[in-house]
matplotlib code that plots the C-alpha trace (Angstrom):
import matplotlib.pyplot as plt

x = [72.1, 73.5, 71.3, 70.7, 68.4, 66.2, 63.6, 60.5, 57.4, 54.2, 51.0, 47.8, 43.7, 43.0, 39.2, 38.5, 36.0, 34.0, 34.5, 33.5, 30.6, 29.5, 29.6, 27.3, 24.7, 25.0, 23.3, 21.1, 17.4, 14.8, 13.8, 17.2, 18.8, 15.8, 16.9, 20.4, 19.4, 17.7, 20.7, 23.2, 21.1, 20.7, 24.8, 26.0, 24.9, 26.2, 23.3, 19.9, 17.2, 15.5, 12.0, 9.0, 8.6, 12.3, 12.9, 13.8, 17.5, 18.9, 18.5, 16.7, 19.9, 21.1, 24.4, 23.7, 27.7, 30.6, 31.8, 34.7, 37.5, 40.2, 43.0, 40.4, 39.3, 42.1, 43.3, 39.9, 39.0, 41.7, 39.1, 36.8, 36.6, 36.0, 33.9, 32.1, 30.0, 29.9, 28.6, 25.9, 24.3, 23.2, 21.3, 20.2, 16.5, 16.0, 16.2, 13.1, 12.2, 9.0, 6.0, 6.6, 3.8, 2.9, 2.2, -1.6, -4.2, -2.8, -0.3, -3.3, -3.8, -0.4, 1.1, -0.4, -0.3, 2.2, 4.7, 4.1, 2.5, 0.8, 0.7, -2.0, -1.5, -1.5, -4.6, -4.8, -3.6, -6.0, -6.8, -9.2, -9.1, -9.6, -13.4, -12.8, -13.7, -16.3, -16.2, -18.6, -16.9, -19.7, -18.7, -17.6, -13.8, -12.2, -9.9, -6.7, -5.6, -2.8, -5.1, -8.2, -5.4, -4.2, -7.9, -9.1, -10.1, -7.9, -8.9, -8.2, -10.8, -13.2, -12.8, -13.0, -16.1, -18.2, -17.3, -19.0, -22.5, -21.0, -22.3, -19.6, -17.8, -14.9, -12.7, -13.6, -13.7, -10.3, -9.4, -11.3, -9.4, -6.2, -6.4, -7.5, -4.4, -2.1, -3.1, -0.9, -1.4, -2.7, -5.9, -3.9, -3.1, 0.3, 1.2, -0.7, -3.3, -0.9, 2.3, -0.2, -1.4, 1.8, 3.0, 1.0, 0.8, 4.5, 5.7, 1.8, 1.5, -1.9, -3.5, -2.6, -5.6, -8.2, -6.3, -6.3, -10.0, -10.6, -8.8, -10.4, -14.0, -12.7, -10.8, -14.4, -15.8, -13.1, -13.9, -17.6, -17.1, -16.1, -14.1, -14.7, -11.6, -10.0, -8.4, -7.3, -3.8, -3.3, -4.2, -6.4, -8.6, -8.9, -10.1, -13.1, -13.7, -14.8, -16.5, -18.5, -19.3, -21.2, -22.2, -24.5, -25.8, -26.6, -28.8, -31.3, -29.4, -28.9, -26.5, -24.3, -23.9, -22.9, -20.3, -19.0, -19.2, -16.7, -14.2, -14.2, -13.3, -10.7, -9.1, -8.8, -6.3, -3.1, -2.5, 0.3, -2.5, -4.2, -1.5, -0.3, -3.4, -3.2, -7.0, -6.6, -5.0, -8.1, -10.5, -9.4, -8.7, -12.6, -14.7, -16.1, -16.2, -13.5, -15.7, -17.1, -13.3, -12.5, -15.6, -14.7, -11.1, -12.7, -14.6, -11.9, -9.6, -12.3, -11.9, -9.7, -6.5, -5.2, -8.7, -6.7, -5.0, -7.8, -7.7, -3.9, -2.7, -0.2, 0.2, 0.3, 3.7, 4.1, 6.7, 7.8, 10.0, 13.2, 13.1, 9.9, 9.4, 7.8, 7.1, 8.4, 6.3, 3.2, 2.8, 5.2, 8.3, 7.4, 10.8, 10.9, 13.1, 13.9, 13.6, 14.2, 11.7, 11.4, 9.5, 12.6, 15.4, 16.4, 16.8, 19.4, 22.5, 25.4, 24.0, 25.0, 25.0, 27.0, 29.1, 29.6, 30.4, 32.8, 34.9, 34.3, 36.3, 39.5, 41.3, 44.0, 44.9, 43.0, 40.1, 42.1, 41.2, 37.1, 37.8, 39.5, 36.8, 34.1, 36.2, 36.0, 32.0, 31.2, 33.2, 31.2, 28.3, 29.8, 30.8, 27.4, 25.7, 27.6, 27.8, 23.7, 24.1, 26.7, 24.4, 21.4, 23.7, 24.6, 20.7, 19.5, 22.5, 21.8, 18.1, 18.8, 21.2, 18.5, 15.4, 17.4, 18.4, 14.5, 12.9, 10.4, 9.5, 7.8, 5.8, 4.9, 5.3, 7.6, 7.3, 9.4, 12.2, 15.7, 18.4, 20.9, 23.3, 25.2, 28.4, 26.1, 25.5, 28.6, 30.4, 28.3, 29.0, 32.5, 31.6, 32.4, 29.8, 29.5, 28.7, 25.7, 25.0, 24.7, 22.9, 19.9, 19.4, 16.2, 15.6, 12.7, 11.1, 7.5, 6.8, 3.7, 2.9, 3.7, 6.6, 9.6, 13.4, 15.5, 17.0, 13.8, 15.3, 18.3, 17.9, 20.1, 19.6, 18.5, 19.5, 16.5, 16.5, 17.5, 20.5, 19.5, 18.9, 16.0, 15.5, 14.8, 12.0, 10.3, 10.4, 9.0, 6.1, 5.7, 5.5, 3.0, 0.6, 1.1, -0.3, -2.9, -4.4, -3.9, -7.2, -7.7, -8.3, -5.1, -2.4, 1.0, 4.0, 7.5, 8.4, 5.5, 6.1, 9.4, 8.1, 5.9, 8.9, 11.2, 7.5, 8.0, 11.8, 13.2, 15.5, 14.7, 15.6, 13.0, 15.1, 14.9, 11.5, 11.3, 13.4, 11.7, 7.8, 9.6, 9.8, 6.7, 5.5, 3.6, 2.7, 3.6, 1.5, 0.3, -0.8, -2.2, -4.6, -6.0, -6.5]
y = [-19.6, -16.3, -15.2, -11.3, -8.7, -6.1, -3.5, -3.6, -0.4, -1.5, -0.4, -2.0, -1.3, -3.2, -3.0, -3.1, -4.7, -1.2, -0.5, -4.3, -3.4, -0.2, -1.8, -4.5, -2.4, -0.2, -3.1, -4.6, -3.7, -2.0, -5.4, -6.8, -3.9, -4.5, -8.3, -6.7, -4.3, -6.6, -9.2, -6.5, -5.4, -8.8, -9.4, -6.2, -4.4, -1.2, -0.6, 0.2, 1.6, 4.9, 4.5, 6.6, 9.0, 10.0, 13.0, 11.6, 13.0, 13.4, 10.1, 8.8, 8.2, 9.6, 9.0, 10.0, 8.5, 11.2, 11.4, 9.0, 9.7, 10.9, 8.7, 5.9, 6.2, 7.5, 4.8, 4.0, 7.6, 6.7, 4.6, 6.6, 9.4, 12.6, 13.6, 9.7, 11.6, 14.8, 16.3, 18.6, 15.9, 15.0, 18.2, 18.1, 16.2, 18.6, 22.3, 24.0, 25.3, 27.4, 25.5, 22.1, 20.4, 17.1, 15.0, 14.8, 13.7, 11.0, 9.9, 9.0, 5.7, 4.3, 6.2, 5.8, 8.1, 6.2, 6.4, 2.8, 1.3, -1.9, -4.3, -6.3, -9.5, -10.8, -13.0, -11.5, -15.3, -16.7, -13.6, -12.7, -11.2, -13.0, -11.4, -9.6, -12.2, -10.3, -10.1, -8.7, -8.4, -7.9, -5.7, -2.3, -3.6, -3.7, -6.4, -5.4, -7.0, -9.0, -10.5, -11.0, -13.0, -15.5, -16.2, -17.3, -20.7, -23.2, -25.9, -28.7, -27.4, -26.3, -29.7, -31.6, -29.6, -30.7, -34.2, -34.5, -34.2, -37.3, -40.6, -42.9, -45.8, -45.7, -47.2, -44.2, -41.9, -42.6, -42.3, -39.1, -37.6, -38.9, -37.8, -34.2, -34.1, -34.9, -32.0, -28.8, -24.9, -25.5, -28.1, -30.3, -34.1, -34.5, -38.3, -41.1, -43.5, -46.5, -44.7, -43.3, -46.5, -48.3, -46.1, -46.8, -50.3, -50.9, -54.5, -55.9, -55.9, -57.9, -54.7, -52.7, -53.4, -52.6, -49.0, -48.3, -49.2, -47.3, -44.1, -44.5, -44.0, -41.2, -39.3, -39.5, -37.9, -35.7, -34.1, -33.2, -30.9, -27.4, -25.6, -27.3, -28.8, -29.5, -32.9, -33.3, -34.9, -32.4, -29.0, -30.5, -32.5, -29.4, -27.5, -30.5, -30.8, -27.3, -27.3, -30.5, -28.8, -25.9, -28.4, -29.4, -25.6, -25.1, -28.2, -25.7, -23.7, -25.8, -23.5, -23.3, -26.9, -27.4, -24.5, -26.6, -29.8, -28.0, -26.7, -30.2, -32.0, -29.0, -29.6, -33.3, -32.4, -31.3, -28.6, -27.2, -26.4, -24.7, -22.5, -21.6, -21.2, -23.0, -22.3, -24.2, -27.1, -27.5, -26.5, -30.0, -31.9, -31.0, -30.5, -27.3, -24.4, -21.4, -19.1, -22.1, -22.7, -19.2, -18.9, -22.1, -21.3, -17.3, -20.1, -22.1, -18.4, -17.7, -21.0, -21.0, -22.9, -23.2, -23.6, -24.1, -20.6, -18.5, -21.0, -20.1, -18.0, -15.8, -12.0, -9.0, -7.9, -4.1, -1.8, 0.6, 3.3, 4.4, 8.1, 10.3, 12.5, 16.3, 19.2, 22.6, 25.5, 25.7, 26.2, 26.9, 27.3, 24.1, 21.8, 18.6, 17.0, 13.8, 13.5, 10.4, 8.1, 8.8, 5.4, 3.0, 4.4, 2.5, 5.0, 3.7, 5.1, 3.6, 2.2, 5.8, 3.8, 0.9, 3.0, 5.5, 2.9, 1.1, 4.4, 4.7, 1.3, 1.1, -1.9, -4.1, -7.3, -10.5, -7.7, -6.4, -8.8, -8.6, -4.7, -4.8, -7.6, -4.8, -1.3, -3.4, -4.0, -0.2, 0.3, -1.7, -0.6, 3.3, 2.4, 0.6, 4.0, 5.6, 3.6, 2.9, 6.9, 7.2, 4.5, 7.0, 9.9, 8.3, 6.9, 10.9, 11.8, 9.5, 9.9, 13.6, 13.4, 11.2, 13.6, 16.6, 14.9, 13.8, 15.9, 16.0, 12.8, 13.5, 16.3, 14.4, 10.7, 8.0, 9.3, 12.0, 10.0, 11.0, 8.8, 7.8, 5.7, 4.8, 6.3, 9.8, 9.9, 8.5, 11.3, 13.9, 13.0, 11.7, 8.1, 5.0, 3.2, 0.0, 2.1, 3.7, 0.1, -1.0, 1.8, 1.4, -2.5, -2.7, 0.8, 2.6, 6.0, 7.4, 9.4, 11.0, 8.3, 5.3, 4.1, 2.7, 1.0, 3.5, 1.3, 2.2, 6.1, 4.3, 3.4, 3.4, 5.8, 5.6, 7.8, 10.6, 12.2, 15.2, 14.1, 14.1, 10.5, 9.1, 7.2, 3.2, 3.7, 6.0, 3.6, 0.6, 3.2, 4.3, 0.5, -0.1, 2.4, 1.6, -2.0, -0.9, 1.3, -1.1, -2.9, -6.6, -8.0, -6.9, -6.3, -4.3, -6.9, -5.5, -4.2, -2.2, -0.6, -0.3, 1.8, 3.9, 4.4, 6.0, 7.9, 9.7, 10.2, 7.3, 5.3, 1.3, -1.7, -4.8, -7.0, -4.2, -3.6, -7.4, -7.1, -4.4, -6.1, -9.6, -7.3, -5.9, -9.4, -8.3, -11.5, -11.6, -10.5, -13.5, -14.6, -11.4, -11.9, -14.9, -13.4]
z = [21.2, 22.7, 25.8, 25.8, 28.1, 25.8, 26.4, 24.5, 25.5, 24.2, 25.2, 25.9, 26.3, 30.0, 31.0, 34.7, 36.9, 37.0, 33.1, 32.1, 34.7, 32.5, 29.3, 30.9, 32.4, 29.3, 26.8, 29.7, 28.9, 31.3, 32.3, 33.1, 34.6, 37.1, 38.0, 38.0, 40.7, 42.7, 42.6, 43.6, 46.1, 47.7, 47.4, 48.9, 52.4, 51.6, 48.6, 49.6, 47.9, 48.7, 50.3, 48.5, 50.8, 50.0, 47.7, 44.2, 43.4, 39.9, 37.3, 40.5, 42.6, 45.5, 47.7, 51.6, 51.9, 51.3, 47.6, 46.4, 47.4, 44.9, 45.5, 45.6, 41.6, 40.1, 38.7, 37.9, 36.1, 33.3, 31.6, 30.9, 28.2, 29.2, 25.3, 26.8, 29.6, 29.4, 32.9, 31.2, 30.4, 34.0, 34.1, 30.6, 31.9, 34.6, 32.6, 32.8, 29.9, 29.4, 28.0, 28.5, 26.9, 27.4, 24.4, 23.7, 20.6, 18.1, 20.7, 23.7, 21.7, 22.5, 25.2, 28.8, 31.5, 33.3, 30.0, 29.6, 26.5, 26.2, 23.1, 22.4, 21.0, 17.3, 16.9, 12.9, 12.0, 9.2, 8.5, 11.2, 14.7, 18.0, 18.9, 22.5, 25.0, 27.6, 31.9, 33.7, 37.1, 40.0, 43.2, 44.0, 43.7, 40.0, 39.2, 36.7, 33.5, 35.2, 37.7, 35.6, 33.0, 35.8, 37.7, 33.9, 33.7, 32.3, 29.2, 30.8, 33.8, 31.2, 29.6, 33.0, 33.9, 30.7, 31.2, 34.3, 32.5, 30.9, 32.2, 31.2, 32.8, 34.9, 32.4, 29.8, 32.3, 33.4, 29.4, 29.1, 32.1, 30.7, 27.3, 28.8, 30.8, 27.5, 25.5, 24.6, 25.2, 21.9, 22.4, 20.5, 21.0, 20.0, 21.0, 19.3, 21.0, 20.8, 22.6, 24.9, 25.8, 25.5, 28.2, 30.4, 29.7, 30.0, 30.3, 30.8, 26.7, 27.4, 28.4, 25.4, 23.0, 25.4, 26.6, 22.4, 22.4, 25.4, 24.1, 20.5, 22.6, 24.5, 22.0, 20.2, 23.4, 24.1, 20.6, 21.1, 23.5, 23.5, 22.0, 18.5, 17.2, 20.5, 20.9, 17.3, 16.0, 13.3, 11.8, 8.8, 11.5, 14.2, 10.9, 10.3, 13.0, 13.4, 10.3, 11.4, 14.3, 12.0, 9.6, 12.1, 12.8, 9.5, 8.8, 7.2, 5.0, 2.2, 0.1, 3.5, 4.1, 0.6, 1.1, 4.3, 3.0, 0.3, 2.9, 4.7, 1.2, 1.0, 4.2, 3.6, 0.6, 1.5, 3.7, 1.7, -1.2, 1.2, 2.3, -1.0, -1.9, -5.0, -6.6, -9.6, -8.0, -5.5, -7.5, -10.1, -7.3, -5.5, -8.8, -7.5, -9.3, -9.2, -6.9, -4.7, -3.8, -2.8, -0.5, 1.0, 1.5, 3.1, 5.6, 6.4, 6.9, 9.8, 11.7, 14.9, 14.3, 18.0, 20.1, 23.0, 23.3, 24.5, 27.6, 27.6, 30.6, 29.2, 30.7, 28.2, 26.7, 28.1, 26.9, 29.5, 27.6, 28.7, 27.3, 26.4, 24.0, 25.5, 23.2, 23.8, 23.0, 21.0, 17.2, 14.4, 16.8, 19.0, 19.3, 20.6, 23.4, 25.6, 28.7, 31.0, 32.3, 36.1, 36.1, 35.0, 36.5, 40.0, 43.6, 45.0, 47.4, 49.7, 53.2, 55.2, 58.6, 57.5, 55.8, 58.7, 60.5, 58.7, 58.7, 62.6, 62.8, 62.9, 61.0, 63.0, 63.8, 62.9, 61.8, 59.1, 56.1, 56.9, 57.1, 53.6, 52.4, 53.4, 52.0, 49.0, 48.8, 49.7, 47.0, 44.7, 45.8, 44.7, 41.6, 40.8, 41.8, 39.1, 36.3, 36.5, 36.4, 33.4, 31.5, 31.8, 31.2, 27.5, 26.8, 27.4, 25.5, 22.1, 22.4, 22.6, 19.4, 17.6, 18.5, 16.9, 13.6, 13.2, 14.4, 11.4, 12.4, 15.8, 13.6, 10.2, 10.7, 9.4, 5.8, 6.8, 8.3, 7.2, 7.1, 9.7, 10.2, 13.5, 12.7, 12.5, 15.8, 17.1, 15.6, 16.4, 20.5, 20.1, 21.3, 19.4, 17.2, 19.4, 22.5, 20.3, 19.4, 23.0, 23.8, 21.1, 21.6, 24.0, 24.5, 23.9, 23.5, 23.4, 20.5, 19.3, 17.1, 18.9, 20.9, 19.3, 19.8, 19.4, 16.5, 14.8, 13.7, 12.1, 8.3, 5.5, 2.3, -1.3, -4.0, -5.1, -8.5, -6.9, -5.7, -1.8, 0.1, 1.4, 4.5, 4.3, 6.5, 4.9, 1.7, 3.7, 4.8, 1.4, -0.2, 2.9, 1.6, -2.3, -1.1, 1.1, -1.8, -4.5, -5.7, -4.4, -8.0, -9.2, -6.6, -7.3, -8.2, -6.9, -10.4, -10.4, -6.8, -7.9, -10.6, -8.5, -5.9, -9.3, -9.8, -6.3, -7.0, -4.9, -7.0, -5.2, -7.6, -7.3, -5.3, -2.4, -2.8, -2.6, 0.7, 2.2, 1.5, 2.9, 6.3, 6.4, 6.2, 2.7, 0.8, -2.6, -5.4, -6.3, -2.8, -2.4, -5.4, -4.1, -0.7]

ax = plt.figure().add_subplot(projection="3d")
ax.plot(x, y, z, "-o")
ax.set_aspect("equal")
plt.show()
């Protein structure tokens, strides 16, 4: 083989530290961006964050240090696209146009004063809703949601503190207490009385009949007390023993206790039947009539299925938004625009005594790697400065982009939703389509009727008879109405909302309507009947 010397010019895409950095912070939620503040300001010296009494600069950040210098970032400026971040739109939150008005009527249900929006939990399983659970909180001083939520008693106190009005033995006591102890968020028991007791036995095999006896009599006791249905192995025994509980209410009402003494045989068939909600099935298998079975089953849809998870101390889910929504002028010529959320974006700016200092010293000597080792961190802490500020630079810039091309959704709802697609909007601002998919992955915006991910204005389109495109969200909207107007006894199957959808012009096949009810978590027709 002959040996040779050729030239070869290729080129190559090489992402830097500070570039990998901005991509990074670009997908990191409102949430994480915070831990990733708090970690960089832990790691570096030269980052501080401005006190409250400061004045708040630009995207909340402000540099007291002297700019970057030139021959520092050049290399570094390369990276970046100049149609990426354009520099208007730093300024673009702080224009002050005339009439600003703050969003107001519809919009006070879900949007707080503080921009922050708080979703309550889903108790709608079984088809009813969690009642409200009352505190009367004495004093002058007023306790918040996050503080009333952790001082709320626990189940296994409320459990310990009914079973001292008990006057048992030590032995069941000690069961009692045990078998409290073992049970889930849920109030369930989820190990068995013989590997309970064989755990505890361990090699002394002697002693485990008497811990199974001793568990059978408190697992008896541990299920009279309150909430009904705590302690049980199983979701058909949590719902008899609820129903047991009532049974024993309702000793006068003849009719009732026959309705009850329905559900029980009900829930002692499979729970599979009951789920479907297989009415012919149930009603052979229980030798009750057709309407007996559907009361029943409505009785058994109002029982508690997790009693434990009141007890549970879990804080509320709230939504801070990234980007709200103000109106501009009043009436027919009112516009719409985003605007930042002072609220979510971090104050930060470079250490101006460290960093004054660092230039004061003069590198030499055995001092000339730590000064190096330092240069390099006020660096970082510059370049994390501006990338948080590039990342709020492209949020304003998409949300701005989005507002504009639906804008007749923040005045007539979702049903006037138009259809977009990534690609739109990565166009129309000359970035690529995975930085506007970055961008829209845990953000959020306030809107007059609600907030939402900014994923949410995204849809695809379906052909009209006019030729124009509808929006995917305004279909699921429209297919969410059809079934909320159609009449219990006879509820629309997807050919026939399929129908109506051609009806109002929207060409959607069955198998998409099927889709689209599948993700409004719409049961089927059927299901829906025997609801």
């Amino acid at each position: 083989m002959k040996q040779g010397l050729s030239l070869r010019v290729s080129q190559h895409l090489a992402l830097t530290p500070q570039l990998q950095q901005s991509i990074r912070l670009l997908q990191l939620s409102t949430l994480e961006l915070g831990q990733e503040v708090d970690q960089m300001l832990d790691e570096n010296p030269f980052l501080e964050r401005l006190q409250e009494d400061a004045p708040r600069e630009e995207f909340g950040l402000a540099q007291t240090d002297t700019p970057v210098r030139q021959d520092d970032v050049e290399a570094e400026a390369a990276s970046y696209s100049a149609s990426d971040y354009a520099p208007e739109a730093s300024s673009a939150a702080a224009s002050p146009d005339a009439d600003v008005t703050p969003l107001a009527g519809d919009e006070a249900q879900s949007w707080d004063g503080d921009g922050s929006v708080e979703l309550a939990p889903d108790d709608s399983e079984w088809g009813t809703d969690a009642k409200a659970r009352s505190n009367n909180l004495g004093g002058d001083e007023e306790m918040d949601a996050t503080e009333l939520a952790r001082s709320q008693e626990s189940l296994q106190s409320h459990l310990h503190r009914q079973a001292l009005s008990l006057r048992l033995g030590e032995e069941d006591r000690v069961a009692l207490r045990f078998l409290i102890e073992s049970l889930n968020e849920d109030g369930y028991l989820e190990d068995s009385l013989e590997s309970l007791a064989a755990g505890l036995a361990g090699e002394h095999t002697e002693h485990l009949e008497a811990l199974v006896h001793h568990f059978t009599v408190a697992l008896g006791l541990l299920q009279s007390l309150e909430p009904a249905g705590v302690g049980a192995r199983n979701l058909a025994e949590c719902l008899s023993l609820q129903l047991r509980a009532r049974l024993q209410q309702e000793t006068k009402d003849a009719k009732v206790a026959a309705l009850i003494a329905l559900a029980l045989r009900i829930c002692a068939q499979p729970m599979d039947l009951l789920a479907r909600r297989d009415i012919k099935r149930l009603v052979q298998l229980c030798g009750a009539s057709d309407a007996n079975v559907r009361q029943a089953i409505t009785l058994i849809g109002r029982l508690d299925p997790k009693p434990g998870r009141r007890f549970v101390d879990v804080e509320r889910n709230v939504v801070v938004p990234d980007v709200l929504v103000v109106r501009i002028g009043k009436g027919a010529n009112a516009k719409y625009r985003a605007q930042l959320n002072p609220e979510v974006m971090p104050r930060l700016r470079v250490h101006d005594i460290y960093a004054s200092a660092l230039r004061q010293h003069k590198s030499g000597g055995r001092d000339a790697s730590n000064h190096a080792a330092l240069q390099q961190r006020l660096q970082e802490a510059r370049w994390f400065i501006k990338n948080i500020q590039q990342r709020f630079d492209t949020i304003l810039r998409v949300s701005n982009a989005i507002v504009e091309r639906q804008k007749s959704f923040f005045t007539h709802g979702a049903l006037a939703m138009r259809p977009l697609v990534l690609r739109d909007i990565a166009d129309e601002l000359g970035l690529h389509e995975s930085t506007i998919s970055r961008v829209t992955s845990a953000k959020y915006m306030a809107t007059p009727f609600g907030t939402f991910e900014l994923k949410y204005f995204f849809g695809s389109a379906l052909g009209t008879e006019s030729g124009g495109n509808a929006s995917s969200t305004a279909v699921r909207v429209l297919i969410k109405q059809f079934v909320e107007a159609e009449s219990p006894n006879k509820p629309l199957s997807d050919n026939q909302i399929s129908d109506m959808l051609k009806e109002q012009g929207i060409e959607c096949a069955r198998r998409t309507v099927a889709k689209y009810r599948e993700g409004l978590r719409i049961a089927p027709a059927n299901l829906r009947r025997a609801l």
